[in-house]
N, C-alpha and C positions, 0 to 999 in steps of 0.2 A: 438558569437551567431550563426556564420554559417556553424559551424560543427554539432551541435544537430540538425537542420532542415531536415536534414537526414531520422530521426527516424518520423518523424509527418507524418507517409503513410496512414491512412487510421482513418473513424471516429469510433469512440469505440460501442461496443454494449455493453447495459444493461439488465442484470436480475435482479431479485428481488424477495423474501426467498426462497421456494424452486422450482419454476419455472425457466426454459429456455429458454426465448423466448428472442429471437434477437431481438433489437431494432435501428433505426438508429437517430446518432445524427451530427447536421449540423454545419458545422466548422464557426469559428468565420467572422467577416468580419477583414480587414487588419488595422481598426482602432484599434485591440486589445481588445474589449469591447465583453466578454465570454455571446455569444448566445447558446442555446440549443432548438432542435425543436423534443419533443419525446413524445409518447403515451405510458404508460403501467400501471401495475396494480401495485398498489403500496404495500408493505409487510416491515415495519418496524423493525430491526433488535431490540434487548432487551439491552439496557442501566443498565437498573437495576438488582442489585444482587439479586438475588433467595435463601433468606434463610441464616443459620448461616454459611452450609459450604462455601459457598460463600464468605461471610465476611471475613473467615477467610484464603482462597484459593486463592481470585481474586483480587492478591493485589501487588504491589513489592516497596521494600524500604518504606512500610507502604502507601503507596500512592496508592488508589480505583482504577481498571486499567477500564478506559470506557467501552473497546470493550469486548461483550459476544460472545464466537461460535456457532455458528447454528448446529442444530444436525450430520448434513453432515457433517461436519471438516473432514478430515482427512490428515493426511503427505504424501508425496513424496513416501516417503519409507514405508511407512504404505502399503498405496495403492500398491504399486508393490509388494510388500510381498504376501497381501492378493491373488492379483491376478496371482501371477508367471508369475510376467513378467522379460522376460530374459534382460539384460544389454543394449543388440540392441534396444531393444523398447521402453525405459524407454526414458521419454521426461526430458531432464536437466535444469532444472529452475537455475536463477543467477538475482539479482539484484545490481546492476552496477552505482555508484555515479559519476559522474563528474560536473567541476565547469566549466562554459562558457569558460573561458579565457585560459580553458590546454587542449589539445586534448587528453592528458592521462588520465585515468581515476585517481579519486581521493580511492577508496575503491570498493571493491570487495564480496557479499555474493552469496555462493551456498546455493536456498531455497528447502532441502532436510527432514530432520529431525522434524520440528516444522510444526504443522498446520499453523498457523499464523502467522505471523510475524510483528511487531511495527514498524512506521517510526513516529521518532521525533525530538525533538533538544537536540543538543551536542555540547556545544560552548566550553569547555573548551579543550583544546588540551593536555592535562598532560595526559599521559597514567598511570600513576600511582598517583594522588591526592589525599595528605594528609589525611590520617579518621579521623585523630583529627582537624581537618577543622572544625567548625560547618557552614561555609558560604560554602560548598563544593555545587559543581551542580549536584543534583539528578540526573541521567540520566535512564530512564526507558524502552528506545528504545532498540530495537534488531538491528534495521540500524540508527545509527546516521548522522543529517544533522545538518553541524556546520551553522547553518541559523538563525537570529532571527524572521525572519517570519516563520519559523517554529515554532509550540506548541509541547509540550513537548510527547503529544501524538495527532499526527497529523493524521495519516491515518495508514492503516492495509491493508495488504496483506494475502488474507484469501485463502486458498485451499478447496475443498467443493467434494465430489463424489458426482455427479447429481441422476437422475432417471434411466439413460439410462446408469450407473456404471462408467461413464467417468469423468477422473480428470480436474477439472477448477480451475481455479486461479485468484481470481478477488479483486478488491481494493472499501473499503472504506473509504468516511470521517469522521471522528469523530466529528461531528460539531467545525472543526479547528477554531482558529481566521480566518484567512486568504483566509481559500477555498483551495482548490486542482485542481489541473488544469488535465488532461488527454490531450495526444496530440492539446494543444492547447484551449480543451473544458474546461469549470468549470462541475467539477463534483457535482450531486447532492448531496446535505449534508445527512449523515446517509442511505444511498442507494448502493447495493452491483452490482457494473460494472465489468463484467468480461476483465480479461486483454487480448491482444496479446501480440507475439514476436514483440519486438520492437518500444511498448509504451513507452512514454515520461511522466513520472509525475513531475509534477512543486507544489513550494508549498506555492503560492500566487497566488491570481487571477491576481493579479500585474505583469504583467511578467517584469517591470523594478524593482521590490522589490525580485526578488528573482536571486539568482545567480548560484543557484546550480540545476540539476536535476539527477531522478534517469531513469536507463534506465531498463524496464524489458526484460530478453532474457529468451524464451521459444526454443528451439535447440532439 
């Protein structure tokens, strides 16, 4: 547990749909018990599918996918494209899994290519499990966490170009079982927190029920 305490520098700020206003939120007390002290305006991300193409687009392994993108979306590489930004300036996103008990990290994603990206559960370890399985584990994640407090679609790592053309990268809950922690805070359900280098997501408000976190690097 006292290699990831590391990463818990500072309280997160929120935004919410397409506004940018920094908000601050106040770190738990030592009992564990996920307080939050924050003002803002609230703006509802869209759960629901829009229409046939939808139905038929917003979906994988036939399974509804919760999260909808906000008009802003855009990729890593999108965004530097559009804006010719040279290689030096280009900010390198990675999200980075590790389990308490290794100080190695467990898995590795460069967040380049994809607007968004899934965090869910992946318990089965077979890198290659049987298709004619009919009990086989769905998995719909883009970053798998082999956790059973994790749902299967837990939270989202959404990329978004603001007002002022500048790339953010912020995380939702998908109304999880469990809740989502952000450095130590419960994050609100279905509300868009933008990340820093060197967030900590957990994925129970339990922090004795979870054992895994992921770390964001912004570099």
């Amino acid at each position: 547990m006292a290699f990831h305490k590391e990463f818990n520098k500072r309280p997160f700020e929120s935004t919410s749909g397409t506004t940018s206003q920094r908000k601050r939120f106040r770190s738990p007390n030592n009992d564990g018990a996920a307080k939050t002290s924050f003002r803002r305006k609230v703006v509802l991300p869209i759960f629901e599918p829009s229409g046939i193409l939808a139905l038929e687009t917003h979906n994988k392994e036939g399974i509804q996918l919760l999260h909808t993108e906000p008009q802003d979306s855009v990729s890593p590489l999108s965004y530097y494209r559009k804006h010719s930004l040279p290689l030096r300036k280009q900010t390198h996103f990675q999200a980075v899994v590790y389990k308490d008990s290794d100080e190695n990290y467990l898995s590795k994603y460069n967040l380049l290519e994809r607007t968004n990206y899934l965090i869910g559960r992946k318990l089965n370890t077979d890198d290659e499990p049987s298709l004619q399985d009919e009990n086989r584990e769905i998995v719909l994640a883009d970053i798998p966490i082999p956790e059973e407090t994790c749902s299967k679609q837990h939270c989202v790592i959404q990329f978004r170009e603001n007002k002022q053309n500048q790339l953010k990268a912020y995380v939702i809950d998908l109304d999880s079982s469990n809740g989502t922690m952000l450095n130590n805070v419960a994050l609100p359900r279905a509300r868009y927190v933008e990340l820093k280098d060197q967030d900590v997501i957990r994925f129970s408000k339990d922090d004795s029920d979870s054992d895994y976190f992921l770390v964001f690097i912004s570099a």
